[in-house]
Structures are given as C-alpha cells and as structure tokens.
C-alpha positions in Angstrom: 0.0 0.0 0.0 3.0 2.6 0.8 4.0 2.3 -3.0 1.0 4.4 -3.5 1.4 6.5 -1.5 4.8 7.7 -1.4 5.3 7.5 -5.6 7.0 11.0 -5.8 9.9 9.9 -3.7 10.8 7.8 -6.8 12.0 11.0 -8.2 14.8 11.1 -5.6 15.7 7.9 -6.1 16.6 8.4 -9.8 20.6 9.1 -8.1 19.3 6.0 -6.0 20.6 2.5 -6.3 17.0 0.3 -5.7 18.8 -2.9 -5.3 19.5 -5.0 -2.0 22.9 -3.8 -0.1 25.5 -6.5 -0.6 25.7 -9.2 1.8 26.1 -8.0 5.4 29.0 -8.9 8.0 28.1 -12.4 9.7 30.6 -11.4 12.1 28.5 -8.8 15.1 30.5 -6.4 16.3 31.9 -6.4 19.9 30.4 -3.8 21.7 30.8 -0.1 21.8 33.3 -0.5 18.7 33.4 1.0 15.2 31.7 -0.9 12.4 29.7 -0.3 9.1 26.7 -1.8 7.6 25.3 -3.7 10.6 22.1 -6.1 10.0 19.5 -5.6 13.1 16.6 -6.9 11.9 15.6 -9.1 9.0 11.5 -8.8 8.5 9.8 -11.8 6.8 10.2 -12.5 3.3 5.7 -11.9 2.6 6.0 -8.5 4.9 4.0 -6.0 2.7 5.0 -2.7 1.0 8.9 -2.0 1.7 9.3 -4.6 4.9 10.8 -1.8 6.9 11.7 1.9 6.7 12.5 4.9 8.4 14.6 4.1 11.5 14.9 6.6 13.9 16.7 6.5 17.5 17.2 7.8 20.8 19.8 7.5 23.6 18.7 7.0 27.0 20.9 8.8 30.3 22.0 4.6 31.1 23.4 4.9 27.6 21.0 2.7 26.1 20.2 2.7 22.5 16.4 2.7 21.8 15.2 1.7 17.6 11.9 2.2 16.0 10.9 2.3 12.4 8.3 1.5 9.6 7.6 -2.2 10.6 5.1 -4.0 7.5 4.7 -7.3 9.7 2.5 -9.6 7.7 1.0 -11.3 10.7 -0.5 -8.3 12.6 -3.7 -6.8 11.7 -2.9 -3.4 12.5 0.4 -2.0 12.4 2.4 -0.9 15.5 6.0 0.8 15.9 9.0 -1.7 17.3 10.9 -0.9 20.1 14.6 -2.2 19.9 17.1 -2.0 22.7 21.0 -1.7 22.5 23.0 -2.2 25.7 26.2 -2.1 23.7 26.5 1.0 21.9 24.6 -0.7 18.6 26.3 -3.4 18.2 22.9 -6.0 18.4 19.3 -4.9 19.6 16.5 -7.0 21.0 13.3 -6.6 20.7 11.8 -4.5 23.8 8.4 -3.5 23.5 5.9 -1.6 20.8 4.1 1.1 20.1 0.6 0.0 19.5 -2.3 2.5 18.4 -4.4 2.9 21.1 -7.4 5.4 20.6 -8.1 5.6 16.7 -7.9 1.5 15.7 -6.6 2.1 12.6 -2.3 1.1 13.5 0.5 3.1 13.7 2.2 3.3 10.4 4.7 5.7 9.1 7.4 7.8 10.2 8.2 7.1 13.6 9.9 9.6 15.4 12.0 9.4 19.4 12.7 11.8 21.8 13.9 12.0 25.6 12.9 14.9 27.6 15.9 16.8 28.4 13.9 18.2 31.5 10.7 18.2 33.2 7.8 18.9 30.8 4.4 19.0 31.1 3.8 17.1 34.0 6.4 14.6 32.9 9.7 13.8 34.0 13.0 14.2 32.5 14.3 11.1 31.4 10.5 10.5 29.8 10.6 9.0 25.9 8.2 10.8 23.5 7.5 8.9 20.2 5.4 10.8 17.4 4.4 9.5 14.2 1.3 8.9 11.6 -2.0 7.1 12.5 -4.0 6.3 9.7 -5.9 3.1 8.5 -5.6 1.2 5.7 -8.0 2.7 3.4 -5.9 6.1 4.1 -8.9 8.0 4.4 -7.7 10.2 7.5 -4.7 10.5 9.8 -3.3 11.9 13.2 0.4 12.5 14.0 0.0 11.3 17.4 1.9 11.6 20.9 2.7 8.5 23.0 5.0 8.8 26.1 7.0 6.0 27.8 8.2 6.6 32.1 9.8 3.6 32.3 12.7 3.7 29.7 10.3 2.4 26.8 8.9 -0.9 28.5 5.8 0.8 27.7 3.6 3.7 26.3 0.1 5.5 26.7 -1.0 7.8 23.9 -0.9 11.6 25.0 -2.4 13.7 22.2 -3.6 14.2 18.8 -0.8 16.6 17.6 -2.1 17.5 13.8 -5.1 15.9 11.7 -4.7 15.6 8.0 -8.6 15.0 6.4 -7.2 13.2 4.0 -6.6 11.0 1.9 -3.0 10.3 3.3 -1.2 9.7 -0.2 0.3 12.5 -1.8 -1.3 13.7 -4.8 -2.1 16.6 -5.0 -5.6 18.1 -3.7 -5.4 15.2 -1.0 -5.1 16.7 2.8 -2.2 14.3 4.5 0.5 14.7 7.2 4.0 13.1 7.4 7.1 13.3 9.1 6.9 14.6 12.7 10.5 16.2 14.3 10.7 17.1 18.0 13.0 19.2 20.3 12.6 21.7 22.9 12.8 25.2 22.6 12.1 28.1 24.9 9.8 26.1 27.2 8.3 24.6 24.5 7.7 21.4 22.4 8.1 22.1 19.1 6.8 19.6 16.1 8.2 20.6 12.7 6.2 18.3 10.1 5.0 18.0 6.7 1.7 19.2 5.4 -0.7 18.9 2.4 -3.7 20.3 4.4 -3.5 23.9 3.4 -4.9 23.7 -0.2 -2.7 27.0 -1.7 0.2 24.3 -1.5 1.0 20.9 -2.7 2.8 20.2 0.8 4.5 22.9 3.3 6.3 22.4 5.9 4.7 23.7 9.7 5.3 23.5 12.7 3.1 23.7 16.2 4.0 23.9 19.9 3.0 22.8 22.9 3.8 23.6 26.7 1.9 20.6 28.6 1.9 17.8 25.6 -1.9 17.6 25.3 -2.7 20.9 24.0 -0.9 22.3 20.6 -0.7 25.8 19.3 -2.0 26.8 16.0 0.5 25.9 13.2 3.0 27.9 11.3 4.4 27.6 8.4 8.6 27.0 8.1 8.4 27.0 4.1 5.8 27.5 2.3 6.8 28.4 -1.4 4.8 31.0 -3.5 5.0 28.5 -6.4 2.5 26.4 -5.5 3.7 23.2 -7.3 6.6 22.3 -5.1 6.9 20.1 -2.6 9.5 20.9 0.6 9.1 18.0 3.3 10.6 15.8 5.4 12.1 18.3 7.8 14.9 17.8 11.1 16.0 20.8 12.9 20.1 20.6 14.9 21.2 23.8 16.8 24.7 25.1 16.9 25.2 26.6 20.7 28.6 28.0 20.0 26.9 30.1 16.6 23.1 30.0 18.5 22.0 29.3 14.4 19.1 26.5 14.1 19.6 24.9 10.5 16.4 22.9 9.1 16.9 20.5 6.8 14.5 19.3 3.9 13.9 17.9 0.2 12.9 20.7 -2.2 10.7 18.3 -4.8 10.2 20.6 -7.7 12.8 23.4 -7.2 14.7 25.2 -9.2 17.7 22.4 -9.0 16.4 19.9 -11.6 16.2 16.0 -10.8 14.5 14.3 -8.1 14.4 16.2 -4.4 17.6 17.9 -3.9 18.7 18.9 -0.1 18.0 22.5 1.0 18.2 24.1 4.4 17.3 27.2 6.2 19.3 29.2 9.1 17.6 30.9 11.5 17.9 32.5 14.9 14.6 30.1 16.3 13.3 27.5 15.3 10.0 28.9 15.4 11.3 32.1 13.1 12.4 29.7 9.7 9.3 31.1 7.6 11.1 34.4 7.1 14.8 32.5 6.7 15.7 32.0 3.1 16.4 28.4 1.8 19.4 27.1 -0.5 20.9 24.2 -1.9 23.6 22.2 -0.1 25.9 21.7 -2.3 29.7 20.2 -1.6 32.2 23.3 -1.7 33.9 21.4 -4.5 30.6 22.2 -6.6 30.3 18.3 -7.0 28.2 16.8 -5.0 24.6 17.7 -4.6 22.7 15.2 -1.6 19.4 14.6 -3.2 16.4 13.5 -0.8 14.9 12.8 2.9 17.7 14.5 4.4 19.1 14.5 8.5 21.5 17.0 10.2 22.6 17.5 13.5 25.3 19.2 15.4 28.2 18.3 18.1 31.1 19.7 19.4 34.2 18.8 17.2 36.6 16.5 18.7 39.5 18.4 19.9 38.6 21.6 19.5 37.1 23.6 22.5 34.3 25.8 22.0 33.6 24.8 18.1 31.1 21.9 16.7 30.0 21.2 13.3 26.9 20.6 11.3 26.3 17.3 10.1 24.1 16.2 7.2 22.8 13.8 4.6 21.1 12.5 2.1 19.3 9.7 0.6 21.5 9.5 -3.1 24.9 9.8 -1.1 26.3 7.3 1.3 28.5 10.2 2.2 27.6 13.0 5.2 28.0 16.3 4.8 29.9 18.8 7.4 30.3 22.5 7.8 31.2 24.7 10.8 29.0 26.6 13.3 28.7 29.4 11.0 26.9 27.1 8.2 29.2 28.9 5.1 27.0 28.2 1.8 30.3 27.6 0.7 31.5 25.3 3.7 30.0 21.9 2.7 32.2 19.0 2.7 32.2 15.5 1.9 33.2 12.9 3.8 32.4 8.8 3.3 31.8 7.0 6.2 31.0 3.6 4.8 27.2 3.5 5.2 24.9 2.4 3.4 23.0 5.2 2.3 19.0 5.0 2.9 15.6 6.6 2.9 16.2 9.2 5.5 19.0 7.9 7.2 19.1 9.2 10.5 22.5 10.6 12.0 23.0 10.3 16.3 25.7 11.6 18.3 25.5 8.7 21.1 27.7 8.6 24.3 29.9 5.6 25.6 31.1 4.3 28.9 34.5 4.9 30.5 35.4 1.5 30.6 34.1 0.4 27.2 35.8 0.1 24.0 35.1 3.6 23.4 36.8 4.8 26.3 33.8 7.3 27.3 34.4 9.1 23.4 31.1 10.0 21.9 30.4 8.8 18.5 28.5 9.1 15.3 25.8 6.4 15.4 24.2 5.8 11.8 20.8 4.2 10.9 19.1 2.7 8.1 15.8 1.4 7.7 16.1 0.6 3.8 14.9 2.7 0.4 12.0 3.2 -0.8 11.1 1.4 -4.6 12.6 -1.9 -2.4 10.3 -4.4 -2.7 9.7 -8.0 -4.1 13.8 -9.3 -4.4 14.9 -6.3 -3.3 15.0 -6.7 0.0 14.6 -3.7 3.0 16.7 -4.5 6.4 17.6 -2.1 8.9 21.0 -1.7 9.8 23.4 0.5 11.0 27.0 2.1 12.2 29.4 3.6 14.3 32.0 6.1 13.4 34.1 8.5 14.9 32.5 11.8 14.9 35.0 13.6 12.2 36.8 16.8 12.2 36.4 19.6 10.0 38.2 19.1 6.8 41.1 22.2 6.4 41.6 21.5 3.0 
C-alpha cells in the first residue's frame, strides 16, 4: 500500500541504487566498537510494502540505544512501531516492546519519530521518551500525527495527544489533505513539532510546525516553508542547533525546485526555530561544486573532537552514502564531503550517542548511523535495517 502513496519519492531515487545492499557482515560487532553496515533486523520474506523503513533512534541517560521504524509485519492486523534495545552501543538490539495504536484503531504506520525529555515537561519527567508518528488506516482515508509517552525507559507507552489531523486521503497527490514526518526538540519552554503538510490547499505540501507547553494541548500551526509557487513540494524536515553560533539549521527535500532531478537537499538558518518562515532556503551543495545530496535528508550538530568551544553541522542525504559537514557558522560555501561507509537510505538518521569509560570507546562520543532501507525496495529487493558507528570527524582544512 505505501508504494501508492509515497510514488514521488521515486524522483529522488533516480541518483538512488534500488537494489539489495550487498551481503552484510556475519561477524556482530563487539560492543561499543566501530563498524559499518550492521544487520539488526531481517522482516519476513511476505512482509507487505517496503518490509521496513525509516529508523529513527534515541539515547537513554543509562546509555541505552532505543530503535523504531516503519515495521510492515504480515502477521498483525494493524500495524504498530517496534521498540529495539542496545545495551552495547549498537552493536545488536532485542526486541523491547511496541508502540501500538491505542485510541483511533486504525495502526501506527509511518514515520516514527524518538525523543527523551531533556527536562521536566508538562507534567512529565526528565528522562520520559516521547514517540510521534502517523496514524492512519488502511484505506488512508484520514490520519493523526499522534503523541505517545514512555516513564519507564520504553517498556511501555500511553497515547498523550492528537498533535495535527490531515482530512485526508493520506497519499500524496495533490488536492489530497495528508501529514508526514513529525520532528521534535525543545525550545524556549516549548515542544516544538516541525512536520510535513498537504492540508492547506494553496500548497502541494508545506512544511509547519506547532508547539506545545503541557503535551496535550498544541498551538496553531505555522508555516517554516511555504513556497509561493504552489507546485513544489518541501518535506521531510529535522532541525540541529549550533550553541557556539546559537543558528538553528532545518533540513529538507525541495521536490520541484529550481535544481532539476529528483528532491535535492535544501536548508534554512535561523535565529529560532519557530522564526524559519522568514529564513531564506538554498541548496547544499559540496564546496567542490560536485556533490549535490538529493532527498529525505538529516543533520545534527556536536562539538568537534578536539577543538574547545567549536562543533559542526552534520548532514545527509538519501543519493549519497556520504555525510555532509560545515562549521557553526553554516558557510554556503563550507560543505564538505566525507564517506563513512554506510549504506546510504531513505532518510537515514545521523545520532551523536555517548559511551562508557570503561568500554571500547573509552567514554568518546560517536557518530551512530541508521538505516531502515529505500524506498522502490520491494519484491527481491530486499529492506533491512542496519546501521553504524564512526568517529565523529573533524572539520576538513583542505
């Protein structure tokens, strides 16, 4: 059914290779070590649509390594989002728990999303996991991005709120009223939900976001970019935060842009995340005027290893298996490509993740990568989600 749905993205995945990633390692990796292209979790063979898709993580203060994604299990009647546990810094998962839908009966289908409280919020502890993602059922004739909230380190979950309702249907042609893609952080006292939207009919999708400062009750929604030409399609947004620059940079796929050729990469800078409406929007494009990442695209920031009181942005995108990096002060001109022996992947997420002291790691942070599989992978082509660990890397000089 998702192959209806999410057509368009095919455009992206022209620079894409469709077929199965080569065989993976049948050696796991010890734990809290470096490795590449690490097979998690095989779905059946008969699973529908894609198998999986869309992995997203989150960290947990015991250094934990929580995994969802897109999860097309053939033997449940409504779909749910897996829970996955790391106790070793990604080297294997188990399975944990789920997150089941548990106020609209239709499932919980498509773009799962994590994220830990940093602090008290909304009569919730720090330490609490939020997941967000899309509700719909299987005729796609509506859909909620919905709230859920786990106390006890993911075990389990109880739906919170209704964050946005698309009228449908939830495929994306145009004329037809879907949501996708829920991002969270705090800001300011605030929850903030950056998402994708087709609601508003002056637009074939925008990207909005609303806030919240008890969970259950959500502002009105704004828009981060909304394009005059109404025929293009911006979606599939994240949002990292430089504290050494205090810039926010969004990330997003510009379908239909002036760049011709599937969804090339484009971001915003802003001073608040709430503010990237009025921010302008360009192309990132490798300072070598090469490389162009092209689709469902992720960035974050950390401090850069060694050097006190700088970090860098980090991004990607689906046609590259290489990231992306600039400094704090996100130079047009400052992109710069480095390989770090991914896979690449439908939105590929990027994680700074923290180690032990007396682990392999030696306390270090790292640069935790993970893929859920493409989308157009299907039938022989087979979906898996994997992932890897890298050092985080330095600014390149030359």
């Amino acid at each position: 059914m998702y192959i209806m749905i999410r057509a368009l993205t095919v455009a992206a995945l022209a620079v894409t290779a469709l077929a199965s990633p080569a065989k993976p390692r049948d050696v796991q990796p010890k734990p809290w070590t470096n490795f590449n292209d690490n097979p998690i979790f095989y779905p059946k063979k008969n699973a529908t649509s894609w198998r999986t898709l869309y992995g997203r993580t989150a960290q947990l203060a015991d250094k934990s390594i929580l995994l969802s994604w897109e999860d097309y299990d053939p033997d449940s009647t409504l779909t749910y989002f897996p829970i996955y546990k790391s106790t070793d810094g990604g080297a294997s998962f188990q399975s944990f728990s789920r997150v089941d839908d548990q106020v609209n009966g239709w499932g919980n289908w498509y773009q799962p999303f994590l994220y830990v409280l940093p602090q008290a919020f909304g009569g919730y502890p720090a330490g609490t996991i939020l997941l967000a993602g899309v509700s719909t059922p299987r005729d796609l004739q509506h859909a909620y991005i919905d709230l859920y909230a786990s106390t006890n380190k993911g075990r389990d979950w109880k739906f919170v709120s209704h964050i946005v309702y698309g009228p449908g249907r939830e495929v994306i042609d145009r004329g037809q009223k879907a949501v996708w893609e829920p991002f969270l952080h705090i800001y300011n006292g605030q929850l903030v939900c950056h998402y994708s939207t087709q609601v508003d009919p002056k637009h074939n999708q925008k990207l909005s976001h609303k806030t919240t400062k008890d969970l259950r009750n959500w502002s009105q929604e704004l828009d981060d970019v909304a394009q005059p030409d109404a025929s293009v399609r911006p979606g599939m947004a994240t949002v990292a935060y430089s504290p050494v620059s205090k810039k926010y940079v969004m990330t997003f796929e510009y379908c239909g842009g002036p760049i011709a050729g599937g969804c090339p990469v484009y971001y915003k800078v802003s001073d608040s995340p709430l503010t990237f409406g009025s921010a302008s929007l360009q192309p990132i494009i490798a300072n070598d005027g090469q490389l162009n990442p092209n689709g469902s695209p992720f960035v974050i920031w950390t401090p850069e290893p060694g050097k006190t009181g700088k970090g860098i942005f980090i991004a990607n995108g689906n046609s590259r298996e290489e990231i992306f990096v600039n400094t704090d002060a996100v130079d047009p001109n400052g992109w710069k490509p480095l390989n770090v022996g991914q896979w690449s992947a439908y939105s590929r997420e990027l994680r700074i993740i923290n180690s032990p002291a007396g682990s392999a790691a030696q306390g270090k942070q790292k640069l935790l990568i993970t893929n859920g599989g493409n989308i157009g992978c299907s039938g022989s082509c087979y979906n898996f989600v994997a992932n890897g660990v890298v050092d985080i890397p330095n600014y390149p000089q030359s």
